[in-house]
Biopython code that builds the backbone (N, CA, C, O; Angstrom):
import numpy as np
from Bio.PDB.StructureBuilder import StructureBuilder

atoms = [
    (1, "UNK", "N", (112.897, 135.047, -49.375)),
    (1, "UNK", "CA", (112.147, 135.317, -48.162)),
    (1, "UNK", "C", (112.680, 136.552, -47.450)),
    (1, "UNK", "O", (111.823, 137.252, -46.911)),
    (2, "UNK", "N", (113.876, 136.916, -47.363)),
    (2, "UNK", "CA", (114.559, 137.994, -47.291)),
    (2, "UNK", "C", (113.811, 139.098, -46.976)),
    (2, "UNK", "O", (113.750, 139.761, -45.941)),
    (3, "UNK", "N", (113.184, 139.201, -48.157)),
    (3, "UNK", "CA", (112.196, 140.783, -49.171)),
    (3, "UNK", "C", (111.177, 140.895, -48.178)),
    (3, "UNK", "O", (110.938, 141.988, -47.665)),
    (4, "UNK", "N", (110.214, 139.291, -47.688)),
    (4, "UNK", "CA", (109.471, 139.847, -47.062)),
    (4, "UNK", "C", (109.643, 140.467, -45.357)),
    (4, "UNK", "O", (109.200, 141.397, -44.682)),
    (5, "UNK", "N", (110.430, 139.483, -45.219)),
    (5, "UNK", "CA", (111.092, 139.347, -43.855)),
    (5, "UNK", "C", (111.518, 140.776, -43.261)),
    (5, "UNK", "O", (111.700, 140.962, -42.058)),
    (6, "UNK", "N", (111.650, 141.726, -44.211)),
    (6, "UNK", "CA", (111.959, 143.015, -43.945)),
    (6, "UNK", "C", (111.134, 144.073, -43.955)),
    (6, "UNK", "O", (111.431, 145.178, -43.501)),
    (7, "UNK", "N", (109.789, 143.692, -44.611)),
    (7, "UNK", "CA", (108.870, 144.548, -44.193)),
    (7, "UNK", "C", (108.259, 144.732, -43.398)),
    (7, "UNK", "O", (108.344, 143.809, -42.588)),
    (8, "UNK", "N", (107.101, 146.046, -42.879)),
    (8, "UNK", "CA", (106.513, 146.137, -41.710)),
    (8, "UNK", "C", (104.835, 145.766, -42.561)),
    (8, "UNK", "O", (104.480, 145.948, -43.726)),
    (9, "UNK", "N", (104.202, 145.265, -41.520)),
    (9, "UNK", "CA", (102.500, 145.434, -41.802)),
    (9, "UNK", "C", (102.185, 146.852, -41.680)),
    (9, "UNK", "O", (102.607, 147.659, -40.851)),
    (10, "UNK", "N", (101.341, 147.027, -42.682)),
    (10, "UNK", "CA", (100.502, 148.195, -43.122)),
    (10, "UNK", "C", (99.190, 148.179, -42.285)),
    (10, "UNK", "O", (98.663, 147.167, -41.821)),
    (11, "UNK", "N", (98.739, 149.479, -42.164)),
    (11, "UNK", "CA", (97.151, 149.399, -41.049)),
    (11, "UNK", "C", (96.615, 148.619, -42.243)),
    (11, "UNK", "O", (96.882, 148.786, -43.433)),
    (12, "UNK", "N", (95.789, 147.716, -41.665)),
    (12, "UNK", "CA", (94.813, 147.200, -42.983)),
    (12, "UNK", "C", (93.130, 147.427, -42.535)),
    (12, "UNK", "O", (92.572, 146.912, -41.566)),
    (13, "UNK", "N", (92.534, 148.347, -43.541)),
    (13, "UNK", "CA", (91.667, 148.760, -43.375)),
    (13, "UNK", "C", (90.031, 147.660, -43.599)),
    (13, "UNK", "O", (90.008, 146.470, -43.915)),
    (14, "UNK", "N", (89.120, 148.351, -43.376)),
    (14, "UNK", "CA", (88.205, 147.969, -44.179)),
    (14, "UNK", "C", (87.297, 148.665, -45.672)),
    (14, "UNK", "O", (86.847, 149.791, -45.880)),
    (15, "UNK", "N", (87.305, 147.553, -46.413)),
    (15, "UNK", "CA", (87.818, 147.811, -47.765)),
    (15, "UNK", "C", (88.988, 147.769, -48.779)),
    (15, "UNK", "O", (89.116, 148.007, -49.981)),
    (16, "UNK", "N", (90.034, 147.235, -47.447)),
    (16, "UNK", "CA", (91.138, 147.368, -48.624)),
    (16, "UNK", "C", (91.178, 146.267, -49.597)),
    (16, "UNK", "O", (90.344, 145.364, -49.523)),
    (17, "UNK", "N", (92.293, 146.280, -50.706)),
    (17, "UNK", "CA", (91.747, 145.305, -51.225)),
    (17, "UNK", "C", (92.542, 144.431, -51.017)),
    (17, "UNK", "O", (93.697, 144.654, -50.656)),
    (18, "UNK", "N", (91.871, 142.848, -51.284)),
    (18, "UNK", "CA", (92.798, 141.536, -51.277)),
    (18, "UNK", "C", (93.705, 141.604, -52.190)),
    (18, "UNK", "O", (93.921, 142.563, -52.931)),
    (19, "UNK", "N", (94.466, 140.205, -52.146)),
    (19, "UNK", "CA", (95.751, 140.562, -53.223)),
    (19, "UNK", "C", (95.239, 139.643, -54.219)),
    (19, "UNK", "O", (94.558, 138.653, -53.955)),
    (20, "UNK", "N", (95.656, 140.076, -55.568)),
    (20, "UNK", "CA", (95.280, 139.867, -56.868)),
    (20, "UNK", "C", (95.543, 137.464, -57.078)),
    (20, "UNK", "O", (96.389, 136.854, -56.424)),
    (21, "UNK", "N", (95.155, 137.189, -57.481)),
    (21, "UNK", "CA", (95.607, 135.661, -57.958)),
    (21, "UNK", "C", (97.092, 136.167, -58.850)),
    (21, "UNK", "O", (97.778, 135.188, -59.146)),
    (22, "UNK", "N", (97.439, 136.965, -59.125)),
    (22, "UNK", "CA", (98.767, 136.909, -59.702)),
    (22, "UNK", "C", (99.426, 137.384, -58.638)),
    (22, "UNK", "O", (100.384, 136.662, -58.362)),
    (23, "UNK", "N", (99.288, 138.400, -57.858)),
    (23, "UNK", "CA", (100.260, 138.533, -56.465)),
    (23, "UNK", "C", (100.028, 137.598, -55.554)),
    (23, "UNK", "O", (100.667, 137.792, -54.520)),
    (24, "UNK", "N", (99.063, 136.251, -55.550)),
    (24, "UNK", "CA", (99.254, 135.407, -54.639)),
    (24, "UNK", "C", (100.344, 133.874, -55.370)),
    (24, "UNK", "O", (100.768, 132.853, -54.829)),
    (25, "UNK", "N", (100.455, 134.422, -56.812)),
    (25, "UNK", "CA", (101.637, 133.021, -57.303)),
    (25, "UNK", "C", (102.868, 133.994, -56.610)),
    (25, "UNK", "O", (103.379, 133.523, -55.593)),
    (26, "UNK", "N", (103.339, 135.214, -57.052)),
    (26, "UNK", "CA", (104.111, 136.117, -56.941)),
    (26, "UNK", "C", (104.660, 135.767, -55.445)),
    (26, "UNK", "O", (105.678, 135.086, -55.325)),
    (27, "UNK", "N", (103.918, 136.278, -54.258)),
    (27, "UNK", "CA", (104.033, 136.485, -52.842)),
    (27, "UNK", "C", (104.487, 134.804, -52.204)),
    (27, "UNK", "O", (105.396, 134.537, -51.418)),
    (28, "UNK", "N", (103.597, 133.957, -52.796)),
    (28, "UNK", "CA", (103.731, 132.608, -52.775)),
    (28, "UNK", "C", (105.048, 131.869, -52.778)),
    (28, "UNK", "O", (105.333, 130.924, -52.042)),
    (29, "UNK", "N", (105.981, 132.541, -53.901)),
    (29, "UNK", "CA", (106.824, 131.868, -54.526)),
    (29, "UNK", "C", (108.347, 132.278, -53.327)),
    (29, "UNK", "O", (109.450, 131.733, -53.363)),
    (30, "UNK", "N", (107.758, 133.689, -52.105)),
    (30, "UNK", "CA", (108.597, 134.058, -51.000)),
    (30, "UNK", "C", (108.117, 133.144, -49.847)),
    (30, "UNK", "O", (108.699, 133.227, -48.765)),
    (31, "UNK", "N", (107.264, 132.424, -49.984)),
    (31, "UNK", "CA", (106.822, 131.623, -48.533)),
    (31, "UNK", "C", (106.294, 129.777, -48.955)),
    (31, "UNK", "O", (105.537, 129.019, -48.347)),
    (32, "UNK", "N", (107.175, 129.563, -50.364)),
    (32, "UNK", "CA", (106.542, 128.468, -50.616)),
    (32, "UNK", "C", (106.016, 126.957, -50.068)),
    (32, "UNK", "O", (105.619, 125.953, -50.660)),
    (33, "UNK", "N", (106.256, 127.376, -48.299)),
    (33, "UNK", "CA", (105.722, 126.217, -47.974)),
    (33, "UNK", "C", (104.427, 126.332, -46.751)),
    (33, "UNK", "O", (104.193, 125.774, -45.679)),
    (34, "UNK", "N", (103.721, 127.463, -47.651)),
    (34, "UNK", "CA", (102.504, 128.016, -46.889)),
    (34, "UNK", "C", (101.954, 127.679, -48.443)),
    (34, "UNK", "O", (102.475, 127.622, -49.557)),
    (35, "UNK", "N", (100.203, 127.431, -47.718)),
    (35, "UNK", "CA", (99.460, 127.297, -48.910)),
    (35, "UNK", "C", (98.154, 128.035, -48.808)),
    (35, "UNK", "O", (97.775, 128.544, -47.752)),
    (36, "UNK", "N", (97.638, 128.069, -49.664)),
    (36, "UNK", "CA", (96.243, 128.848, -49.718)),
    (36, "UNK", "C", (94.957, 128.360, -49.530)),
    (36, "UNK", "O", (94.346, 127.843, -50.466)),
    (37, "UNK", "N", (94.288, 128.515, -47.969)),
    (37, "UNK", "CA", (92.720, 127.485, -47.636)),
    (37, "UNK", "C", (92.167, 128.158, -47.759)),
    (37, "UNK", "O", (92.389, 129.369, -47.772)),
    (38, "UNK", "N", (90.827, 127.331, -47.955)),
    (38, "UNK", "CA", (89.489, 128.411, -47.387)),
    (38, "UNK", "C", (88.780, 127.655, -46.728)),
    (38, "UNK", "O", (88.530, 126.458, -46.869)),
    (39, "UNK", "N", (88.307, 128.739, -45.652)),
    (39, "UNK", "CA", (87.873, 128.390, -44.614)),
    (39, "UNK", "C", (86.625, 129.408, -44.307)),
    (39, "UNK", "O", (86.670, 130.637, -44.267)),
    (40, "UNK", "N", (85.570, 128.601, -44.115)),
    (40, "UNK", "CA", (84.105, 129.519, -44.435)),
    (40, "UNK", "C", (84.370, 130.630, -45.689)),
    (40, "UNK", "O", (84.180, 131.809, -45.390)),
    (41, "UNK", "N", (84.695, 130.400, -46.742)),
    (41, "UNK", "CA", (84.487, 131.359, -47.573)),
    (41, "UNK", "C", (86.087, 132.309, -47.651)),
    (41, "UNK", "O", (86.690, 132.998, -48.474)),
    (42, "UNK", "N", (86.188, 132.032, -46.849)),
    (42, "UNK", "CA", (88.034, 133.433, -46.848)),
    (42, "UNK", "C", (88.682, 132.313, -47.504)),
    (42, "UNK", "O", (88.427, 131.195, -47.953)),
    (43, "UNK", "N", (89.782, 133.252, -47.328)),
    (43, "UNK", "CA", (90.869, 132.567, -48.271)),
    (43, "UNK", "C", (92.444, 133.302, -47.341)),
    (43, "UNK", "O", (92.704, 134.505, -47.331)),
    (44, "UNK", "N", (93.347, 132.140, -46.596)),
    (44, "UNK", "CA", (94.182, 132.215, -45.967)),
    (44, "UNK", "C", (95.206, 131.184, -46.298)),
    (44, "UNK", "O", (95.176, 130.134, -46.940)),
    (45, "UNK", "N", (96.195, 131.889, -45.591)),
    (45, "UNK", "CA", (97.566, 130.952, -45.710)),
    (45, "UNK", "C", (97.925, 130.253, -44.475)),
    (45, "UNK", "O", (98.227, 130.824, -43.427)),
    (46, "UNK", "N", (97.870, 128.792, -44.681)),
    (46, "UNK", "CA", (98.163, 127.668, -43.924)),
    (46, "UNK", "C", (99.357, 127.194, -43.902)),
    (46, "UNK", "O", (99.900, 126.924, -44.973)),
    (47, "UNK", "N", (100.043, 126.983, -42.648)),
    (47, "UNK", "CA", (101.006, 126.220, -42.637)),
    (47, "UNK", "C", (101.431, 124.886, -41.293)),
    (47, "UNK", "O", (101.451, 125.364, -40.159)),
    (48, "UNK", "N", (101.673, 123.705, -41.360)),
    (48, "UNK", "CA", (101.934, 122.972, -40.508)),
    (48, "UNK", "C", (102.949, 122.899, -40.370)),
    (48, "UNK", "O", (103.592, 122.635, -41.386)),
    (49, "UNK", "N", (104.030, 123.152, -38.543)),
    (49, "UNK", "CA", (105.216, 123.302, -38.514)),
    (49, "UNK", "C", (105.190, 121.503, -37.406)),
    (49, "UNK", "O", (104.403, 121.262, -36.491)),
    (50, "UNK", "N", (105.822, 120.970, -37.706)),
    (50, "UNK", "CA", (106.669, 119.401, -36.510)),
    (50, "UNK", "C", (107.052, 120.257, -35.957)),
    (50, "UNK", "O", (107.401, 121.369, -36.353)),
    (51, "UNK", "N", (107.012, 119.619, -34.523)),
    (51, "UNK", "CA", (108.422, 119.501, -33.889)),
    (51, "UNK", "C", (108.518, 117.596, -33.189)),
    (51, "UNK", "O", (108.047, 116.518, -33.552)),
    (52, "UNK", "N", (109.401, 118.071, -32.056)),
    (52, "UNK", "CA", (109.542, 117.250, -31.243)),
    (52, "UNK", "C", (108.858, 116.570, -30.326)),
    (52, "UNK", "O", (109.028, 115.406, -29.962)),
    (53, "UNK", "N", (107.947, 117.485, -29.914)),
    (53, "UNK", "CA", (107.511, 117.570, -28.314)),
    (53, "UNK", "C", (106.364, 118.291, -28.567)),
    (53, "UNK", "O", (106.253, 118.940, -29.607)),
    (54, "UNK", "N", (105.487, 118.247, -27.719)),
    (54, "UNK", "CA", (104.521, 119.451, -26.932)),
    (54, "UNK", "C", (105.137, 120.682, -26.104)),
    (54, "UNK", "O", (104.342, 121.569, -25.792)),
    (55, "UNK", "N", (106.452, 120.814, -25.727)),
    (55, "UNK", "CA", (107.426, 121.694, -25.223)),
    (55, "UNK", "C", (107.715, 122.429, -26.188)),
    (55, "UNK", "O", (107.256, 123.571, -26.213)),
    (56, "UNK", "N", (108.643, 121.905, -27.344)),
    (56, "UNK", "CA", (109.016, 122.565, -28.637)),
    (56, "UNK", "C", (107.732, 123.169, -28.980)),
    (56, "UNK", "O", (107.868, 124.362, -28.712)),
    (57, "UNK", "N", (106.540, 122.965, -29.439)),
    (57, "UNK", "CA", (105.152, 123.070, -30.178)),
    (57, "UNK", "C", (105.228, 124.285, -29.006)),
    (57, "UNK", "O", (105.877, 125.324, -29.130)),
    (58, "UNK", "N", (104.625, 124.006, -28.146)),
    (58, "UNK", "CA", (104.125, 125.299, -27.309)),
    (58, "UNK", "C", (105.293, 126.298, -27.251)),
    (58, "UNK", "O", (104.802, 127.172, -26.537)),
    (59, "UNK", "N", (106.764, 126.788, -27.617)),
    (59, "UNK", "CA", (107.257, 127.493, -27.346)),
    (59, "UNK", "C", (107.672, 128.304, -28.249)),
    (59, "UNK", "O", (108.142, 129.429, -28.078)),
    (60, "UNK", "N", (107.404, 127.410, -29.792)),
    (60, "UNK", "CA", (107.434, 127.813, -30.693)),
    (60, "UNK", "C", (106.018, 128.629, -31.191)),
    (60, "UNK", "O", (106.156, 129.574, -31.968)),
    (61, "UNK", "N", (104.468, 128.189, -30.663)),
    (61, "UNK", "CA", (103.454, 129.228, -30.395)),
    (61, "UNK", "C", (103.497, 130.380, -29.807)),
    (61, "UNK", "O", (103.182, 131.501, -30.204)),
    (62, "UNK", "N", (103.984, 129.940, -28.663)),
    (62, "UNK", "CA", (104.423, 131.653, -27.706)),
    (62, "UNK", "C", (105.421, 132.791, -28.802)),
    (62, "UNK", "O", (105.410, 134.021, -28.752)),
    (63, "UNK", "N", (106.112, 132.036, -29.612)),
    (63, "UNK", "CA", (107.217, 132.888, -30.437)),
    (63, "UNK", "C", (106.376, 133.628, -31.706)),
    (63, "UNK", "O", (106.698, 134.699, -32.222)),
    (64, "UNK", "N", (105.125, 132.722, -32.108)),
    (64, "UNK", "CA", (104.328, 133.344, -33.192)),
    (64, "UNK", "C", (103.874, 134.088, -32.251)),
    (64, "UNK", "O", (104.390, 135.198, -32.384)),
    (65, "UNK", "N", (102.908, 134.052, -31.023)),
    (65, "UNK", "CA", (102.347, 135.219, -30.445)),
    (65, "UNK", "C", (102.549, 136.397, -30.150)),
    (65, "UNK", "O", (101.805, 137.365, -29.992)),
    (66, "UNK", "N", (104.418, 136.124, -30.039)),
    (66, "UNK", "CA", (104.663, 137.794, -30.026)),
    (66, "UNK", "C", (105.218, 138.288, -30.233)),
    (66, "UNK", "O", (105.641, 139.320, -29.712)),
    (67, "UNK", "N", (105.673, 137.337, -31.807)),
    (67, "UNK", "CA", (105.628, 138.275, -33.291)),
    (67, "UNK", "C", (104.049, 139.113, -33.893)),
    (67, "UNK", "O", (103.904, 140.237, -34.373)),
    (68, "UNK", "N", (103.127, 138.115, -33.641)),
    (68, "UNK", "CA", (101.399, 138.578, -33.783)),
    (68, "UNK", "C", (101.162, 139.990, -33.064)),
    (68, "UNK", "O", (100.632, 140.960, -33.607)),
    (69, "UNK", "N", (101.717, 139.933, -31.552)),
    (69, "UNK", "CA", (101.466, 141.060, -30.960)),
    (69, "UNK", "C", (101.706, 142.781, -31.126)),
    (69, "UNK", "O", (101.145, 143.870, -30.999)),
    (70, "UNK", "N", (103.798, 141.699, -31.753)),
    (70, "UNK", "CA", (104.406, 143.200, -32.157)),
    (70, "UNK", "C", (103.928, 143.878, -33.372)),
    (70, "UNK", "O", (104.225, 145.050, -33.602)),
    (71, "UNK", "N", (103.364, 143.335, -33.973)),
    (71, "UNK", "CA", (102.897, 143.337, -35.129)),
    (71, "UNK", "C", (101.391, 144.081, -35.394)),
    (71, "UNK", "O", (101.389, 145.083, -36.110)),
    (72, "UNK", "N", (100.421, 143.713, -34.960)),
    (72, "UNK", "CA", (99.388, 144.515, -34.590)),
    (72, "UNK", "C", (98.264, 143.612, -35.673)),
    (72, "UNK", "O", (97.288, 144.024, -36.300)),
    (73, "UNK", "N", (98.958, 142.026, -35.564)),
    (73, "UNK", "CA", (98.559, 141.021, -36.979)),
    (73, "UNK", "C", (98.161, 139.664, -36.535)),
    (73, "UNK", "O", (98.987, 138.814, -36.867)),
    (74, "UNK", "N", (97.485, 139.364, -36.103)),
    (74, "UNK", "CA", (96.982, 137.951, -35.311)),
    (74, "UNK", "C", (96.261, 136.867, -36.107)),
    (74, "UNK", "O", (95.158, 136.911, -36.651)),
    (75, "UNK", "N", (97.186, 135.852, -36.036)),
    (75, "UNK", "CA", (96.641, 134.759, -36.683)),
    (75, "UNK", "C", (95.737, 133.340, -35.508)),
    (75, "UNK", "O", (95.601, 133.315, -34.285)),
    (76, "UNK", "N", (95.436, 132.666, -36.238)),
    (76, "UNK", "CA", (94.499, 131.300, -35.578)),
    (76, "UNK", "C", (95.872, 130.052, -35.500)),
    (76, "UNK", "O", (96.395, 129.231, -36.254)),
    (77, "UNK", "N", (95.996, 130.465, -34.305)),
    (77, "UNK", "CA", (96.938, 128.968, -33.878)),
    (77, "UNK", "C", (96.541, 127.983, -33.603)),
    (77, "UNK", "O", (95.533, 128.238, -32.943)),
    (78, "UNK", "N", (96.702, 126.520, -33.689)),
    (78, "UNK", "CA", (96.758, 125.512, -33.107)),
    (78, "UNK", "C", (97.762, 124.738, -32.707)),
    (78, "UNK", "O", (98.732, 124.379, -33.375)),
    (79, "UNK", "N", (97.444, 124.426, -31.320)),
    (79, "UNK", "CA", (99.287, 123.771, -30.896)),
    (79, "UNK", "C", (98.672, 122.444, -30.689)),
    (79, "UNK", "O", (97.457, 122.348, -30.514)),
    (80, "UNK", "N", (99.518, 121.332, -30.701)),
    (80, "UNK", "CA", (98.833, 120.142, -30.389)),
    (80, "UNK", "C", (100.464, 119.465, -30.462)),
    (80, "UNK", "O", (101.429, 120.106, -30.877)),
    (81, "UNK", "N", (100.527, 118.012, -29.956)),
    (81, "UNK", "CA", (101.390, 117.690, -29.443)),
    (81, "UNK", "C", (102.145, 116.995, -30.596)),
    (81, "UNK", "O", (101.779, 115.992, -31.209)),
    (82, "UNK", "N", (103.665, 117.974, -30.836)),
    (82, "UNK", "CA", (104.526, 117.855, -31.743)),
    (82, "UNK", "C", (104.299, 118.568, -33.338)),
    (82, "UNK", "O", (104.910, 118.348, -34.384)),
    (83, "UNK", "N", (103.307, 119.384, -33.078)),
    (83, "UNK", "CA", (102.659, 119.999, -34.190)),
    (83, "UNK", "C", (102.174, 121.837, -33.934)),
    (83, "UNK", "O", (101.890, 122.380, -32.866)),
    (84, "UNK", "N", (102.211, 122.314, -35.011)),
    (84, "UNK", "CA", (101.357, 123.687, -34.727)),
    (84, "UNK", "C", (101.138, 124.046, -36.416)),
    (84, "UNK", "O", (101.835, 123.946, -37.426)),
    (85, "UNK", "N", (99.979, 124.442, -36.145)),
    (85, "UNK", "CA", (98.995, 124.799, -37.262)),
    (85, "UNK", "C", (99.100, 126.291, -37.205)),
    (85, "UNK", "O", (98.660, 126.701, -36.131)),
    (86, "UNK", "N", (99.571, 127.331, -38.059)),
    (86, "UNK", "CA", (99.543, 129.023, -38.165)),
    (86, "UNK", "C", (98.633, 128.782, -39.429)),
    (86, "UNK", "O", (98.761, 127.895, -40.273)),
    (87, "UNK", "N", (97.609, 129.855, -39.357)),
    (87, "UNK", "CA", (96.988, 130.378, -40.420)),
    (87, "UNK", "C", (96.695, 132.336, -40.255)),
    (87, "UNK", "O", (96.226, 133.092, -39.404)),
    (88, "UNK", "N", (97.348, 132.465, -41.730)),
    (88, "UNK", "CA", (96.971, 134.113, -41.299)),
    (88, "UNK", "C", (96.172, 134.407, -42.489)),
    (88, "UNK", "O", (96.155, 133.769, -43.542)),
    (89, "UNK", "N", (95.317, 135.769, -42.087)),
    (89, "UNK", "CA", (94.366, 136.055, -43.162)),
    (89, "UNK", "C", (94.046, 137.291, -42.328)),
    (89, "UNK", "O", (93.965, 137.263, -41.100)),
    (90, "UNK", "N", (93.797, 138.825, -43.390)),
    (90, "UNK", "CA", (93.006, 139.698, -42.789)),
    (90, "UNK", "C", (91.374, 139.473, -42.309)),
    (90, "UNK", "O", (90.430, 138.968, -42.915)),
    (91, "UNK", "N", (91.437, 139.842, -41.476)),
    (91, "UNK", "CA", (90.012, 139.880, -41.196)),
    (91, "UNK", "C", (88.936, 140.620, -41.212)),
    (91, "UNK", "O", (87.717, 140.459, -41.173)),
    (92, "UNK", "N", (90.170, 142.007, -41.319)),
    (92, "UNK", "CA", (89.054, 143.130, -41.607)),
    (92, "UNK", "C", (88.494, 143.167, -43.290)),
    (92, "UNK", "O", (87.506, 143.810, -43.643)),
    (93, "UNK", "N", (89.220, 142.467, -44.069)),
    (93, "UNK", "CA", (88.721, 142.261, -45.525)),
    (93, "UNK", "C", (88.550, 140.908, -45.525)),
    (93, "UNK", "O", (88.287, 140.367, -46.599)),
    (94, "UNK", "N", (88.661, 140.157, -44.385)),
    (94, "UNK", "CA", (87.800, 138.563, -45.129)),
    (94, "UNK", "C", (88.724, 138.414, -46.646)),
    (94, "UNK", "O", (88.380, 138.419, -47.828)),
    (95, "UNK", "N", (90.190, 138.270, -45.877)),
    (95, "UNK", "CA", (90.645, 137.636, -47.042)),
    (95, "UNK", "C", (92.121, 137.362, -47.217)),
    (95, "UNK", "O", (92.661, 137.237, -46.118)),
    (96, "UNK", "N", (92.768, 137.256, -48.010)),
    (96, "UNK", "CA", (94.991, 138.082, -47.700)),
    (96, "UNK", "C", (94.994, 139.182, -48.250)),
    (96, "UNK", "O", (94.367, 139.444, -49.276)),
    (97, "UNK", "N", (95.639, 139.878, -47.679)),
    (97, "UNK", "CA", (96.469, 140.864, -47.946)),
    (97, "UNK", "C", (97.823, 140.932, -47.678)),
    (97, "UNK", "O", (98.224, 140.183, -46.787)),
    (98, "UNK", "N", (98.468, 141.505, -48.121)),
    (98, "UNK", "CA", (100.315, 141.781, -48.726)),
    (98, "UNK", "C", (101.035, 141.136, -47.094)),
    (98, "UNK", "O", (101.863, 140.228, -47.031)),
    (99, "UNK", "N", (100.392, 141.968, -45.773)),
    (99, "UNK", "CA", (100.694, 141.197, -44.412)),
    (99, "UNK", "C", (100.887, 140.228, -43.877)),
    (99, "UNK", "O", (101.707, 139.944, -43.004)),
    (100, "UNK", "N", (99.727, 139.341, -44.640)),
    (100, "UNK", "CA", (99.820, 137.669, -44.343)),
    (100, "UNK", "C", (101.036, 137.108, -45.018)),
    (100, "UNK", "O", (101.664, 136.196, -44.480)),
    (101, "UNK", "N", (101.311, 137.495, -45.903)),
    (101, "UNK", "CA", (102.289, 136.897, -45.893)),
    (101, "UNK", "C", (103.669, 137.566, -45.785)),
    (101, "UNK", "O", (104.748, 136.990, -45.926)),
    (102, "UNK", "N", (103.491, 138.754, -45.539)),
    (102, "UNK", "CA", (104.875, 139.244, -44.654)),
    (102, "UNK", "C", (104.854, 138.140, -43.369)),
    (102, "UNK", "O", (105.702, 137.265, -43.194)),
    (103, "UNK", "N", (103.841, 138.365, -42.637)),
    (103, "UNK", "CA", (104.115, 137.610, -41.380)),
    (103, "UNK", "C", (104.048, 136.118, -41.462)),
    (103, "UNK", "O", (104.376, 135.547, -40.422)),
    (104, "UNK", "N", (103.565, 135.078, -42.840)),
    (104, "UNK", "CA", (104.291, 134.019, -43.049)),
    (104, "UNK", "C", (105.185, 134.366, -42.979)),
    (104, "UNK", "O", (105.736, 133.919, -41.972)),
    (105, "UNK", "N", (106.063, 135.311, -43.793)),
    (105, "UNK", "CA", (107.579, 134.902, -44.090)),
    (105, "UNK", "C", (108.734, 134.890, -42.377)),
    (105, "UNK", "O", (109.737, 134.360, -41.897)),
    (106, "UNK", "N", (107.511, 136.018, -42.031)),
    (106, "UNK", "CA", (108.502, 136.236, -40.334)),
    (106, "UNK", "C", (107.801, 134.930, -39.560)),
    (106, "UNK", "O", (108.293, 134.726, -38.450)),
    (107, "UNK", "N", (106.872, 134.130, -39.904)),
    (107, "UNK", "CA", (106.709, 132.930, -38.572)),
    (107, "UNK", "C", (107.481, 131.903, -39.213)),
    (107, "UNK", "O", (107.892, 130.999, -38.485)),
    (108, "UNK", "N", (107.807, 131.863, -40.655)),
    (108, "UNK", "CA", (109.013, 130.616, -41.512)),
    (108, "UNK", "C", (110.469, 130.958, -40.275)),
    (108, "UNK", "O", (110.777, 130.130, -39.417)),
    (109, "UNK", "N", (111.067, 132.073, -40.412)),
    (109, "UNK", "CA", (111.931, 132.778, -39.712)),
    (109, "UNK", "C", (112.174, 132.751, -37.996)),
    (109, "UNK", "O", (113.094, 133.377, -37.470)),
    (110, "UNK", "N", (111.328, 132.037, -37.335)),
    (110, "UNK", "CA", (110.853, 131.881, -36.024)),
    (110, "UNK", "C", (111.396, 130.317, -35.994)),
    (110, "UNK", "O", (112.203, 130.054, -35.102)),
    (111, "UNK", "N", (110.998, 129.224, -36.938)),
    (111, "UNK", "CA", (111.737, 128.118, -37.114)),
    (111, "UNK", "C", (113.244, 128.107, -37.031)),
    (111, "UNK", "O", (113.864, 127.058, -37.203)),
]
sb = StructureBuilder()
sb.init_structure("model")
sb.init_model(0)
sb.init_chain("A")
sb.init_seg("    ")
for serial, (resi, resn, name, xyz) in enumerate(atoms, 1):
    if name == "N":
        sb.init_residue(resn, " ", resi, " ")
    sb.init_atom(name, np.array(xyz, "f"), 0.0, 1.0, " ", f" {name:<3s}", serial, name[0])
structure = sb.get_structure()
């Protein structure tokens, strides 16, 4: 997780391309406890984090938000009590790219 943890997000355009089914076992195998949904048709990386509380949950959201912010990379949160749901996916390609899961590896790292 290291590898990804150290990179920056790239502008991601429209048109660029998604990442290959062999760079998603590849990329996968740095964030293995994110998985791959689809949701209306895209295809994103899901992850459910516990905690304790609705305190823990919400403070640990605020910590994805602004990693999301610094980042210029915004994912679909859900906080709910003792739980938070991160899913990231480009949006300008309706799909992953190499980012999503850089910034899995930096919201694993936020834990």
């Amino acid at each position: 997780m290291a590898g990804l943890t150290a990179e920056t997000c790239e502008a991601c355009r429209v048109g660029a391309p998604t990442v290959t089914e062999e760079e998603m076992q590849t990329l996968g195998q740095e964030v293995p406890e994110w998985k791959v949904v689809e949701v209306d048709g895209v295809k994103q990386l899901e992850r459910q984090f516990k905690f304790d509380n609705f305190v823990a949950a919400l403070a640990f959201t605020n910590r994805v938000g602004e990693l999301a912010e610094s980042a210029g990379h915004h994912p679909a949160i859900l906080t709910e009590w003792g739980k938070v749901t991160v899913n990231w996916w480009s949006h300008k390609i309706r799909g992953l790219h190499r980012n999503d899961y850089i910034m899995a590896a930096k919201t694993d790292a936020l834990v």
